[in-house]
mmCIF file as gemmi writes it, N, C-alpha and C atoms, coordinates in Angstrom:
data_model
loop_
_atom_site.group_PDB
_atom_site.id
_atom_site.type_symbol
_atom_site.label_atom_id
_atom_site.label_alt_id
_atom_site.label_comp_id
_atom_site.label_asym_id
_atom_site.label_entity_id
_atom_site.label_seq_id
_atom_site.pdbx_PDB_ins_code
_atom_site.Cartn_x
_atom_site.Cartn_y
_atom_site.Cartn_z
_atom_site.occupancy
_atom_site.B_iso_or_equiv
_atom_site.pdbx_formal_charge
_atom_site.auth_seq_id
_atom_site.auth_asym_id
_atom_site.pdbx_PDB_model_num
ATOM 1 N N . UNK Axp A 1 ? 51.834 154.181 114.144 1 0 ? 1 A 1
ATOM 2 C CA . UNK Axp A 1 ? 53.19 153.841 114.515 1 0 ? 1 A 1
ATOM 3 C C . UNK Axp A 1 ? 53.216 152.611 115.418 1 0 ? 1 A 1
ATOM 4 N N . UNK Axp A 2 ? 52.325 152.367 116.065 1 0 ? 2 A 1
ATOM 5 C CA . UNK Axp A 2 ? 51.997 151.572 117.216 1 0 ? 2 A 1
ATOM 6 C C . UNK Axp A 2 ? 52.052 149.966 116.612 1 0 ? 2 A 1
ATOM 7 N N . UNK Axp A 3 ? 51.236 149.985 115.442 1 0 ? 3 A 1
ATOM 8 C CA . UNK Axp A 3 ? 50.668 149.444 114.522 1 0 ? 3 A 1
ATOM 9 C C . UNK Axp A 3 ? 52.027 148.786 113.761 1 0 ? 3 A 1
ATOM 10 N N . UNK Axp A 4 ? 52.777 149.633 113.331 1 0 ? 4 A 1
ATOM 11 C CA . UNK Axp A 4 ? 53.871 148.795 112.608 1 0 ? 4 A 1
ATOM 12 C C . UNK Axp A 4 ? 55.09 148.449 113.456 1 0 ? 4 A 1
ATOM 13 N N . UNK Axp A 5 ? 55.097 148.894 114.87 1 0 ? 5 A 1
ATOM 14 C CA . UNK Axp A 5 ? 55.869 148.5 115.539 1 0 ? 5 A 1
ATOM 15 C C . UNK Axp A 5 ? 55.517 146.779 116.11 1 0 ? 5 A 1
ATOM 16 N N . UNK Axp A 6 ? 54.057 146.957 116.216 1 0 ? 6 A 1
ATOM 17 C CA . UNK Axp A 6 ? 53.783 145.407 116.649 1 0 ? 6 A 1
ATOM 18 C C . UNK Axp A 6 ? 53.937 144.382 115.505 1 0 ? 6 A 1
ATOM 19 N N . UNK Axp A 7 ? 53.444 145.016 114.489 1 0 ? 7 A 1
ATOM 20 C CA . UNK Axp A 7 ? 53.774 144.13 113.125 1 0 ? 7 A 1
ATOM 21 C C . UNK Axp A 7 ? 55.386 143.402 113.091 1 0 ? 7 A 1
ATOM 22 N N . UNK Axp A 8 ? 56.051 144.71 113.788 1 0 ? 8 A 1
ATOM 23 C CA . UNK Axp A 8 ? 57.852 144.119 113.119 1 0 ? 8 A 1
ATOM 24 C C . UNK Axp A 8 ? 58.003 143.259 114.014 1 0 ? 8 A 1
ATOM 25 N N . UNK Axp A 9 ? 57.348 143.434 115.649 1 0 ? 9 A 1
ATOM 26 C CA . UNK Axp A 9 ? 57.979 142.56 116.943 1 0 ? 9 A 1
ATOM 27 C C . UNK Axp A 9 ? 57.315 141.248 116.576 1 0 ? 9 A 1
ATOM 28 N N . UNK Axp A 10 ? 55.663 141.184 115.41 1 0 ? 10 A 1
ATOM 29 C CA . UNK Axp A 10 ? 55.413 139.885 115.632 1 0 ? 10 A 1
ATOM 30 C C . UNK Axp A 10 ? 56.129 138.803 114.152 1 0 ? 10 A 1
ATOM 31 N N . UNK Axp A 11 ? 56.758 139.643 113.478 1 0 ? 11 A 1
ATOM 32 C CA . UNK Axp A 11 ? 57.297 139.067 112.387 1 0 ? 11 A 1
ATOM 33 C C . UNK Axp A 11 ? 59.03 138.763 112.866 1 0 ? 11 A 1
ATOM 34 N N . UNK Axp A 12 ? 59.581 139.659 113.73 1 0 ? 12 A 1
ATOM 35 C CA . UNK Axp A 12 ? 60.676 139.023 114.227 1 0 ? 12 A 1
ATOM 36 C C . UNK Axp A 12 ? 60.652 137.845 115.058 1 0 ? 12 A 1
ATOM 37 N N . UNK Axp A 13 ? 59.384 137.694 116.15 1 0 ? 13 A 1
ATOM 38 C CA . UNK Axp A 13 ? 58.492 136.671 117.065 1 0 ? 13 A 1
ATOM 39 C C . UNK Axp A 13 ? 58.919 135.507 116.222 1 0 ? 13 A 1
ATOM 40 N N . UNK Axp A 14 ? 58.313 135.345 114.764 1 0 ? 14 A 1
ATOM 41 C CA . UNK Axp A 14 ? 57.577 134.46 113.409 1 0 ? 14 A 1
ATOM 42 C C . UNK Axp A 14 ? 58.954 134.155 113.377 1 0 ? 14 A 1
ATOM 43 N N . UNK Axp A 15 ? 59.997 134.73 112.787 1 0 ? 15 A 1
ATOM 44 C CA . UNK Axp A 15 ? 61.201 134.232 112.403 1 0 ? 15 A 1
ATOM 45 C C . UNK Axp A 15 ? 62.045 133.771 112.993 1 0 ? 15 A 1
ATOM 46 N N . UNK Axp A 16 ? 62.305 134.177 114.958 1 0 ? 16 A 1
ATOM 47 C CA . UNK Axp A 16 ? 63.2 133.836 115.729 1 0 ? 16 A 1
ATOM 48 C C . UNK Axp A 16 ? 62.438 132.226 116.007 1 0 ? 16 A 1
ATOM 49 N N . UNK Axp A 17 ? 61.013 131.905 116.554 1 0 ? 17 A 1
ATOM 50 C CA . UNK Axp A 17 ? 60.416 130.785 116.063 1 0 ? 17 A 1
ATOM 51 C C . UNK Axp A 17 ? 61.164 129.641 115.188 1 0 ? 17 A 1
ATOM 52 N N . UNK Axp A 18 ? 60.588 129.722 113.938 1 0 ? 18 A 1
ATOM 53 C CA . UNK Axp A 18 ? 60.893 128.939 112.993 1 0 ? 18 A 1
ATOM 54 C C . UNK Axp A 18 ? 62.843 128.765 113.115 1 0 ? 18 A 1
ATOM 55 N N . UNK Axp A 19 ? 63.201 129.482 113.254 1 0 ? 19 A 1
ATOM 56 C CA . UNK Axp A 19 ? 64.735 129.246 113.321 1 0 ? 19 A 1
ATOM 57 C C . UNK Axp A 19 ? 65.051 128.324 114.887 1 0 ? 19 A 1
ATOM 58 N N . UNK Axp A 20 ? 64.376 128.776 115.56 1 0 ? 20 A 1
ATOM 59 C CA . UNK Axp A 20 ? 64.733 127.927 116.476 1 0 ? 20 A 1
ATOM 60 C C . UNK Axp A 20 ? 64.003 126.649 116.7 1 0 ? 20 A 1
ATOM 61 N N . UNK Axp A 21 ? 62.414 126.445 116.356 1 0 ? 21 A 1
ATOM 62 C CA . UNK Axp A 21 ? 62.189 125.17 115.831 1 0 ? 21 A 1
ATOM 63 C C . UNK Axp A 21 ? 63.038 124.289 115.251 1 0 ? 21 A 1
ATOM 64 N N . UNK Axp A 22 ? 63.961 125.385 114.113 1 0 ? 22 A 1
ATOM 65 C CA . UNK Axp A 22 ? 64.84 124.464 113.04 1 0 ? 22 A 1
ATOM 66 C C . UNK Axp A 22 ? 66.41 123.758 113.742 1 0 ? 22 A 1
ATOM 67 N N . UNK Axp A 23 ? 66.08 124.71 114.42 1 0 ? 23 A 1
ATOM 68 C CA . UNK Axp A 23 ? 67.762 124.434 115.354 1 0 ? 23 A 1
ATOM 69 C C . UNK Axp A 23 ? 67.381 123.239 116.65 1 0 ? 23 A 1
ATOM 70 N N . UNK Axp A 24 ? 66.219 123.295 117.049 1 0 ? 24 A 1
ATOM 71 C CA . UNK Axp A 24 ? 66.003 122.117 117.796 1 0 ? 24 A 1
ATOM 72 C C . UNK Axp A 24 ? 65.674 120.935 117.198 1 0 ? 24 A 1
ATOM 73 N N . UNK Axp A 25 ? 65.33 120.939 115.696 1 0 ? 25 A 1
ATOM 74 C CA . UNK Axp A 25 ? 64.742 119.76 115.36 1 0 ? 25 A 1
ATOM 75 C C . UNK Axp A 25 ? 65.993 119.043 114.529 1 0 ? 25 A 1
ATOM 76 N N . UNK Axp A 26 ? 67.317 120.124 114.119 1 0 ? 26 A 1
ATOM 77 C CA . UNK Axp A 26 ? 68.471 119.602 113.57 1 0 ? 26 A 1
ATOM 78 C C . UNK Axp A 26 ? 69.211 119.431 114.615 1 0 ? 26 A 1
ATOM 79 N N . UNK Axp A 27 ? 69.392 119.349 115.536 1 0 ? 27 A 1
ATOM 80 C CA . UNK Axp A 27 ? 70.163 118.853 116.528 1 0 ? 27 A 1
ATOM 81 C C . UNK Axp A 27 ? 69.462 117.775 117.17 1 0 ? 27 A 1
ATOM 82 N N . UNK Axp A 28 ? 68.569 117.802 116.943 1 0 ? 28 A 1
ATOM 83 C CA . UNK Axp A 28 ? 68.012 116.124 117.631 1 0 ? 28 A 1
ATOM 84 C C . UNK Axp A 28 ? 68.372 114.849 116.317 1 0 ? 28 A 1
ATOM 85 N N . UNK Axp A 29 ? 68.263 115.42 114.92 1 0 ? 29 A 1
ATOM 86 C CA . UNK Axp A 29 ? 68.116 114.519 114.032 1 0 ? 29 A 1
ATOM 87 C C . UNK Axp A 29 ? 69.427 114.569 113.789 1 0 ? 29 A 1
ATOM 88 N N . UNK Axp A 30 ? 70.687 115.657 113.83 1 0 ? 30 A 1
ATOM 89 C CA . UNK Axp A 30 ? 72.078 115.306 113.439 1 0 ? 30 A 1
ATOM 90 C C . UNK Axp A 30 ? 72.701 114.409 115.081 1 0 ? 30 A 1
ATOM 91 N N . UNK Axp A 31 ? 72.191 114.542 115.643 1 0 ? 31 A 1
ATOM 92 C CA . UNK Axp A 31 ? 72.925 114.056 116.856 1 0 ? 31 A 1
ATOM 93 C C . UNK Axp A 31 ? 72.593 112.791 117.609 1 0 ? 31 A 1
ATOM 94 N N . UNK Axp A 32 ? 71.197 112.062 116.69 1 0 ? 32 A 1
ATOM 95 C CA . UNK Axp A 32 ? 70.815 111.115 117.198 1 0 ? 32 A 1
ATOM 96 C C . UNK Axp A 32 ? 70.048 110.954 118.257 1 0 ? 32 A 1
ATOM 97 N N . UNK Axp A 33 ? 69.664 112.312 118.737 1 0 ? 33 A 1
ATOM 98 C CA . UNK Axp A 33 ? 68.621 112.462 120.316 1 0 ? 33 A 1
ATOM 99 C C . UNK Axp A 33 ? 67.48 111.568 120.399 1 0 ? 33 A 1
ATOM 100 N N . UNK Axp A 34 ? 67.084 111.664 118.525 1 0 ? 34 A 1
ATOM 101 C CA . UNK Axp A 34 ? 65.689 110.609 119.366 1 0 ? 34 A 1
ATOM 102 C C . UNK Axp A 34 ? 65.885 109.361 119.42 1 0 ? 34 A 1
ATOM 103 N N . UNK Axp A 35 ? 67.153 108.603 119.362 1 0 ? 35 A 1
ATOM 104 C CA . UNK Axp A 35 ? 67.543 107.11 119.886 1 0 ? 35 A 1
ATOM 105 C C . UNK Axp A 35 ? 67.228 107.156 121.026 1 0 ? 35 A 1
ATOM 106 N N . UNK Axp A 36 ? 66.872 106.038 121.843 1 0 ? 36 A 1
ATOM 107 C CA . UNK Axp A 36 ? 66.859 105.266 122.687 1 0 ? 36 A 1
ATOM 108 C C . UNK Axp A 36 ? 68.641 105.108 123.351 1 0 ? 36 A 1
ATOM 109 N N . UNK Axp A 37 ? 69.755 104.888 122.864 1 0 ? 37 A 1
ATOM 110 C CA . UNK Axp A 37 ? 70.788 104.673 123.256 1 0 ? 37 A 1
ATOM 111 C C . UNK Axp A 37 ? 71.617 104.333 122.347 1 0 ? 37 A 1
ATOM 112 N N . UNK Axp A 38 ? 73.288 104.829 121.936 1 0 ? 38 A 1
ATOM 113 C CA . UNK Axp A 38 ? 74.292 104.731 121.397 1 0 ? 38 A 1
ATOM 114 C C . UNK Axp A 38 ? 74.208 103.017 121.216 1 0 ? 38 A 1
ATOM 115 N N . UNK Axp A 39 ? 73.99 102.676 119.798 1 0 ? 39 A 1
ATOM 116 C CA . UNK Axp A 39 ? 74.279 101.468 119.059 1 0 ? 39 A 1
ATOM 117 C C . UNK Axp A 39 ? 75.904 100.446 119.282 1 0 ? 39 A 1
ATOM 118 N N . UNK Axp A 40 ? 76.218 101.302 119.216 1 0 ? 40 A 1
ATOM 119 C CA . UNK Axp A 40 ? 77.738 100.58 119.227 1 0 ? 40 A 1
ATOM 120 C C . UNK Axp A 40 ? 79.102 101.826 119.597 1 0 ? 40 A 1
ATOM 121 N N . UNK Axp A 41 ? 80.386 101.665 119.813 1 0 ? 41 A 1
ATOM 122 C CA . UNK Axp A 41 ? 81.171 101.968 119.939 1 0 ? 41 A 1
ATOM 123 C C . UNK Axp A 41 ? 81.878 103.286 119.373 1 0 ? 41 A 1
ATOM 124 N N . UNK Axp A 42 ? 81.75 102.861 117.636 1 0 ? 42 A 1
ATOM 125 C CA . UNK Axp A 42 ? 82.195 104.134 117.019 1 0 ? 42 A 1
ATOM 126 C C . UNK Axp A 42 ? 81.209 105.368 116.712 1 0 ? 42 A 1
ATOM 127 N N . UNK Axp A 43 ? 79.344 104.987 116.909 1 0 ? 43 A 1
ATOM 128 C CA . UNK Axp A 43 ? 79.084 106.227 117.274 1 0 ? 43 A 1
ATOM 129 C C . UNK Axp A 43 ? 79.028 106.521 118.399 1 0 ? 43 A 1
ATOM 130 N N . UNK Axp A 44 ? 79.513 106.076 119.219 1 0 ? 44 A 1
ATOM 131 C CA . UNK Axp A 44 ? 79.515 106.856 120.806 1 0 ? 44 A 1
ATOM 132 C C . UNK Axp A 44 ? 81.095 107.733 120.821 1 0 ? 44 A 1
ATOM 133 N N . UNK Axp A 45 ? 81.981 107.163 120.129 1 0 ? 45 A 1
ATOM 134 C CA . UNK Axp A 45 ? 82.966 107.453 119.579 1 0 ? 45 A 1
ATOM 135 C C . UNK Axp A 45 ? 82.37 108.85 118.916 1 0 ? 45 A 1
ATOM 136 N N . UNK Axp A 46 ? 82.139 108.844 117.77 1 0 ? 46 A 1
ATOM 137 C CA . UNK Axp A 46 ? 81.743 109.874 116.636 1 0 ? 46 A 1
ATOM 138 C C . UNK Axp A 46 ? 80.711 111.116 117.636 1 0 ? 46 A 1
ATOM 139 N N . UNK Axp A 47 ? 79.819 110.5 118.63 1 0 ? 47 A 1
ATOM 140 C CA . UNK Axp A 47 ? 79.241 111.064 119.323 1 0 ? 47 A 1
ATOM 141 C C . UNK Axp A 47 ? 80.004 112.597 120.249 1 0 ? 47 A 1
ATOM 142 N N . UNK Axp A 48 ? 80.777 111.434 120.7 1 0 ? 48 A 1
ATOM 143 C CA . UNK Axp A 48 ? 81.852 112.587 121.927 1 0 ? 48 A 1
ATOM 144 C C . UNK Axp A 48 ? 82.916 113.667 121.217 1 0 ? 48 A 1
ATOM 145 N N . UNK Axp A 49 ? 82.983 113.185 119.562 1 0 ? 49 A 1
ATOM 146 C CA . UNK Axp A 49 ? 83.849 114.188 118.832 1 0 ? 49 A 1
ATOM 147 C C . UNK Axp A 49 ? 83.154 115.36 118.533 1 0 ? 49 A 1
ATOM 148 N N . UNK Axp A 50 ? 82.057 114.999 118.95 1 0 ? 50 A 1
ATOM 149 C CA . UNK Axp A 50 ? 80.727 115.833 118.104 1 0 ? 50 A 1
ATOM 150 C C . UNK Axp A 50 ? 80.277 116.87 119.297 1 0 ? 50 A 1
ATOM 151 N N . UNK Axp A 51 ? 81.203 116.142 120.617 1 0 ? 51 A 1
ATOM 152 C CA . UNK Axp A 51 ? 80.406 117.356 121.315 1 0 ? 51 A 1
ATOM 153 C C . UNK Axp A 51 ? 81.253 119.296 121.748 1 0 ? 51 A 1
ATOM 154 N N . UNK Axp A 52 ? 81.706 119.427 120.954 1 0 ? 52 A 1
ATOM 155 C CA . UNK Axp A 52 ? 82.054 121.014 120.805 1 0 ? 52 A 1
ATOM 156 C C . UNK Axp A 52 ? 80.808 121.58 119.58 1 0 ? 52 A 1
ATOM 157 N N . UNK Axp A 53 ? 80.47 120.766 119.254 1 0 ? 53 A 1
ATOM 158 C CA . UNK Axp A 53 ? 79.353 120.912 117.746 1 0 ? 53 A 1
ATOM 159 C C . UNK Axp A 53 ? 78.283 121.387 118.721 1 0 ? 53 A 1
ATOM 160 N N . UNK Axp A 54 ? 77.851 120.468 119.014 1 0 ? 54 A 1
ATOM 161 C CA . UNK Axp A 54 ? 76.643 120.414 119.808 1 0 ? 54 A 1
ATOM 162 C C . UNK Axp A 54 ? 76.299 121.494 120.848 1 0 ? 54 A 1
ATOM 163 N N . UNK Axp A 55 ? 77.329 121.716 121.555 1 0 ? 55 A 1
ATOM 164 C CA . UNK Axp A 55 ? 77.599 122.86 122.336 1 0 ? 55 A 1
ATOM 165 C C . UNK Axp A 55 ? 77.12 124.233 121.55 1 0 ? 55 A 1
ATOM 166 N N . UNK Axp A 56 ? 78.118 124.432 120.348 1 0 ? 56 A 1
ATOM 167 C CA . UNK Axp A 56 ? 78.191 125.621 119.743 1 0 ? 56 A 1
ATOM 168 C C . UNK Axp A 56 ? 76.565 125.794 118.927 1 0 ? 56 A 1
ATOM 169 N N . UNK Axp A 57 ? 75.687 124.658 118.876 1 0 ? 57 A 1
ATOM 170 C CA . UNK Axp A 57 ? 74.675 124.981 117.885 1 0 ? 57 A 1
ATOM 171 C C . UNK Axp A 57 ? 73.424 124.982 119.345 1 0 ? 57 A 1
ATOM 172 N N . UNK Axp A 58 ? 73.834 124.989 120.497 1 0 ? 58 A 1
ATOM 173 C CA . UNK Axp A 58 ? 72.936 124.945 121.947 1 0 ? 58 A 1
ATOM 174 C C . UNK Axp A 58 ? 73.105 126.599 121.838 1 0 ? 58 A 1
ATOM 175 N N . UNK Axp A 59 ? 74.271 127.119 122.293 1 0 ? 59 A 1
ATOM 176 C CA . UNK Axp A 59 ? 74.324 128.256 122.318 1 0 ? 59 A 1
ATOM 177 C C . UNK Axp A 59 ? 73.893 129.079 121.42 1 0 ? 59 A 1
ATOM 178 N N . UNK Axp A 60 ? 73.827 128.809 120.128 1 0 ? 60 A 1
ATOM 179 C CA . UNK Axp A 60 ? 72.879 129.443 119.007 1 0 ? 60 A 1
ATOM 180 C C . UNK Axp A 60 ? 71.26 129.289 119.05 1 0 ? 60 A 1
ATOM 181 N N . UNK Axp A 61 ? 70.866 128.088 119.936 1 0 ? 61 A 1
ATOM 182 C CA . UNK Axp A 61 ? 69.464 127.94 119.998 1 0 ? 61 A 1
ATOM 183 C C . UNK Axp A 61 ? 69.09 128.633 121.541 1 0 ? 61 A 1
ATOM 184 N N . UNK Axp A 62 ? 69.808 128.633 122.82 1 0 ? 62 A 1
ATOM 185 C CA . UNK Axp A 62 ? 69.46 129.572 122.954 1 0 ? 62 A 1
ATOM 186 C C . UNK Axp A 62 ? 69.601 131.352 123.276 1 0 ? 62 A 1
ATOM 187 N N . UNK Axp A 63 ? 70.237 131.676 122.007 1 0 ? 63 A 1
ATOM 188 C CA . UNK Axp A 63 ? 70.39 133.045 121.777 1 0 ? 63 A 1
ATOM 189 C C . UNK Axp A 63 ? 68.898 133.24 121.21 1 0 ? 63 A 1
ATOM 190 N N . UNK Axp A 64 ? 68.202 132.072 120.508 1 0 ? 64 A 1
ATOM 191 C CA . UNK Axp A 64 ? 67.102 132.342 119.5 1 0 ? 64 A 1
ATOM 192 C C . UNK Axp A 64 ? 66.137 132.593 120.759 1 0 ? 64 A 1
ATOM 193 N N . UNK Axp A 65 ? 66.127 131.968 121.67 1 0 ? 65 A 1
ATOM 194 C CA . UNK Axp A 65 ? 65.103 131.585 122.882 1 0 ? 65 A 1
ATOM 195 C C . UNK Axp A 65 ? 65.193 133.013 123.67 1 0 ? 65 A 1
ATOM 196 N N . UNK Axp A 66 ? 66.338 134.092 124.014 1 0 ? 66 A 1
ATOM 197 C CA . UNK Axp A 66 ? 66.829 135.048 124.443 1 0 ? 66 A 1
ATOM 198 C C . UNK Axp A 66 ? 65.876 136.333 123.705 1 0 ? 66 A 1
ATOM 199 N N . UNK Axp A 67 ? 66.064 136.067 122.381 1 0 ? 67 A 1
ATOM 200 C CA . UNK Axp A 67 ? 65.59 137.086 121.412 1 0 ? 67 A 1
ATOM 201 C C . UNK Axp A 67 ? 63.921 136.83 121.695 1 0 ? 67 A 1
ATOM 202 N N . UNK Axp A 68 ? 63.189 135.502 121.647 1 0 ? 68 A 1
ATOM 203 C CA . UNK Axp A 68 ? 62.066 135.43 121.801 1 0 ? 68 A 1
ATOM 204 C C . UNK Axp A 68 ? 61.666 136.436 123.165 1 0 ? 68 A 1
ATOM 205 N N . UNK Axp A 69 ? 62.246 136.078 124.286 1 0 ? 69 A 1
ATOM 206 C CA . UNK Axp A 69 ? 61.966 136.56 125.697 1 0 ? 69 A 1
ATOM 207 C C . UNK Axp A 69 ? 61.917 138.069 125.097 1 0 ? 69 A 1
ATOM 208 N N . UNK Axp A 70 ? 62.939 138.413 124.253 1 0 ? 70 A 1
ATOM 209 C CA . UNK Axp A 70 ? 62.746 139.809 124.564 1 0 ? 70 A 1
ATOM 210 C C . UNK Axp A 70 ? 62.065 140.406 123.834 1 0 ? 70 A 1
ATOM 211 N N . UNK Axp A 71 ? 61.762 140.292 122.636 1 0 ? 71 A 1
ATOM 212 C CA . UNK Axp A 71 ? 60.225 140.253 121.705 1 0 ? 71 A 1
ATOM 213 C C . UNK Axp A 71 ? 59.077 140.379 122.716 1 0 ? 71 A 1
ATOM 214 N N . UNK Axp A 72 ? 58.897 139.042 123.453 1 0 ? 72 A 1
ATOM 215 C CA . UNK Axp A 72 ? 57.309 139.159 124.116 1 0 ? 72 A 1
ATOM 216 C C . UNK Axp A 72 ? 57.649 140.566 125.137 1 0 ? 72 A 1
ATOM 217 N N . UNK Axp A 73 ? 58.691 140.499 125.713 1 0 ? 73 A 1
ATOM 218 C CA . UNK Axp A 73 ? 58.59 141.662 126.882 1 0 ? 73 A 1
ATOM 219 C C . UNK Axp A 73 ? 58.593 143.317 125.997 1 0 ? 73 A 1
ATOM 220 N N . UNK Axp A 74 ? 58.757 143.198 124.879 1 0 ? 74 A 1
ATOM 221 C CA . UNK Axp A 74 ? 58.518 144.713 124.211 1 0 ? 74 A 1
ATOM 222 C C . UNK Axp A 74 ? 57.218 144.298 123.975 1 0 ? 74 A 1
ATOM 223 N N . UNK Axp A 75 ? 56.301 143.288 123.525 1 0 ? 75 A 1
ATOM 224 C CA . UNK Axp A 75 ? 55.06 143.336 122.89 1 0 ? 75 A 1
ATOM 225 C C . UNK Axp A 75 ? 54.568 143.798 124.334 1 0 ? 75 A 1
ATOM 226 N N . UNK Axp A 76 ? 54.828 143.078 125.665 1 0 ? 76 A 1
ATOM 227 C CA . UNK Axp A 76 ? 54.012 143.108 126.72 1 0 ? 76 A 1
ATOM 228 C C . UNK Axp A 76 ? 54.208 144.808 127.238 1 0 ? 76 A 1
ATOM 229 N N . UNK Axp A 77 ? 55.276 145.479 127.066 1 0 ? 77 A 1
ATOM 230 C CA . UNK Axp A 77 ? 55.48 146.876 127.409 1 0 ? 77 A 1
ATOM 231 C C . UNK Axp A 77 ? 54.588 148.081 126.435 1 0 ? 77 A 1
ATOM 232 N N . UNK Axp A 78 ? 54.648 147.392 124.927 1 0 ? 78 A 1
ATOM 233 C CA . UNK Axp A 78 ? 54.079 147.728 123.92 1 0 ? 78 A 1
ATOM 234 C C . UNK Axp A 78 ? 52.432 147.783 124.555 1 0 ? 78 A 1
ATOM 235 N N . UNK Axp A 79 ? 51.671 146.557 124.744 1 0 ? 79 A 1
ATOM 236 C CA . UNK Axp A 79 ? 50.244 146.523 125.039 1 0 ? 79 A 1
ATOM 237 C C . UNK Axp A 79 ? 50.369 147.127 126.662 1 0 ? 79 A 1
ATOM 238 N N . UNK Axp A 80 ? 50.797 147.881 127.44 1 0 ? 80 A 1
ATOM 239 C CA . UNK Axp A 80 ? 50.643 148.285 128.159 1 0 ? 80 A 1
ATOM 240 C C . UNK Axp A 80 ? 51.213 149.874 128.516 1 0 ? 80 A 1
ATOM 241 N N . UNK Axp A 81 ? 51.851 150.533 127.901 1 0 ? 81 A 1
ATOM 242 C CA . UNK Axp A 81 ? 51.752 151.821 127.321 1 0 ? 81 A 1
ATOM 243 C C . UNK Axp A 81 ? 50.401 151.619 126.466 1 0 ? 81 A 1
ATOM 244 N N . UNK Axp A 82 ? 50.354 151.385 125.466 1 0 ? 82 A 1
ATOM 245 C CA . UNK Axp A 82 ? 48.638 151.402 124.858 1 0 ? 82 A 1
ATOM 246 C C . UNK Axp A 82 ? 47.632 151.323 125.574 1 0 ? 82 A 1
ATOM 247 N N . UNK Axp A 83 ? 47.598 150.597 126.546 1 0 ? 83 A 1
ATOM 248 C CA . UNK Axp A 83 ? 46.749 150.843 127.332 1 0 ? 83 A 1
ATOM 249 C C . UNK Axp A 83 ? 46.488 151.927 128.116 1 0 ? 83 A 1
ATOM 250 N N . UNK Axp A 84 ? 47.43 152.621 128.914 1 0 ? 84 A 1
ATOM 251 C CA . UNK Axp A 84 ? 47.705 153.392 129.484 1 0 ? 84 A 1
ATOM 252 C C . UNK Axp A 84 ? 47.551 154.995 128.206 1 0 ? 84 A 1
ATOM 253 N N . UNK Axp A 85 ? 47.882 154.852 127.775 1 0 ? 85 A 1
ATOM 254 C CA . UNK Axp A 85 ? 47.317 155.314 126.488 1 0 ? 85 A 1
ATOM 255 C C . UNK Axp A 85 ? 45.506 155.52 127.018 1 0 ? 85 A 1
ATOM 256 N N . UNK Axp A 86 ? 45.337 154.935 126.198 1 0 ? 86 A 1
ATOM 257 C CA . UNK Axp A 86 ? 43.916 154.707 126.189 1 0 ? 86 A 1
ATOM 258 C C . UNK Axp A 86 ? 43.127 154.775 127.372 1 0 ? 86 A 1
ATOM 259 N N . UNK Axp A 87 ? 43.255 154.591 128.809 1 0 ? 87 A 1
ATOM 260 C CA . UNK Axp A 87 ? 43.12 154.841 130.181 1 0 ? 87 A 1
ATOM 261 C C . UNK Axp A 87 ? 43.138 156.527 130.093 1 0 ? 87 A 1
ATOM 262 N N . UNK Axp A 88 ? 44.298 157.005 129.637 1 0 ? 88 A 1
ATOM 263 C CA . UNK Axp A 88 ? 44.413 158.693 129.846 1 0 ? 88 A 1
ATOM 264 C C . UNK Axp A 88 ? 43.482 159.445 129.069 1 0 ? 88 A 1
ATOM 265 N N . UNK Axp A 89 ? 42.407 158.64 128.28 1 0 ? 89 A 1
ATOM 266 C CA . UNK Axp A 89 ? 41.655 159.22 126.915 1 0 ? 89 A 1
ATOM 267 C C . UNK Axp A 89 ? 40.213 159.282 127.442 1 0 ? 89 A 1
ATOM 268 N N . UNK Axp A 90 ? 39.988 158.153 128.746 1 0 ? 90 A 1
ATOM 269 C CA . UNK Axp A 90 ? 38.666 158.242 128.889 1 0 ? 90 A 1
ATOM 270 C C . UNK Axp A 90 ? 38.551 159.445 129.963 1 0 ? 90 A 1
């Protein structure tokens, strides 16, 4: 049981990951982050229309970052009942 419980926390781990990789690496490339500085007028323009967007896809990246924290703190509660476990055996 122990066994497929760590399996699911490290495959939810795997997926909250990659989604939030994906959410940091599309918000740098839809939003222009890795410029150096706003080119001209109408995208600084297009920029500031954009920022309720930006906002709403932050707060989705970190809900992903939230879910990670709480993944490791069941794995870390997980490997320490097991242990304790295993402490009560010797």
């Amino acid at each position: 049981m122990v066994a497929s419980k760590r399996e699911d926390l490290f495959i939810r781990l795997e997926d909250c990951t990659e989604k939030l990789q994906y959410m940091v690496n599309s918000i740098i490339e839809r939003y222009g982050f890795d410029k150096m500085a706003t080119a001209n007028k109408e995208e600084a323009i297009i920029f500031a229309c954009s920022k309720g967007n930006i906002g709403t896809e932050l707060e989705i990246t970190r809900d992903y970052v939230w879910k990670i924290n709480e993944i490791r703190q069941e794995l870390e509660e997980l490997d320490f009942n097991e242990q304790e476990t295993n402490n009560g055996k010797m």
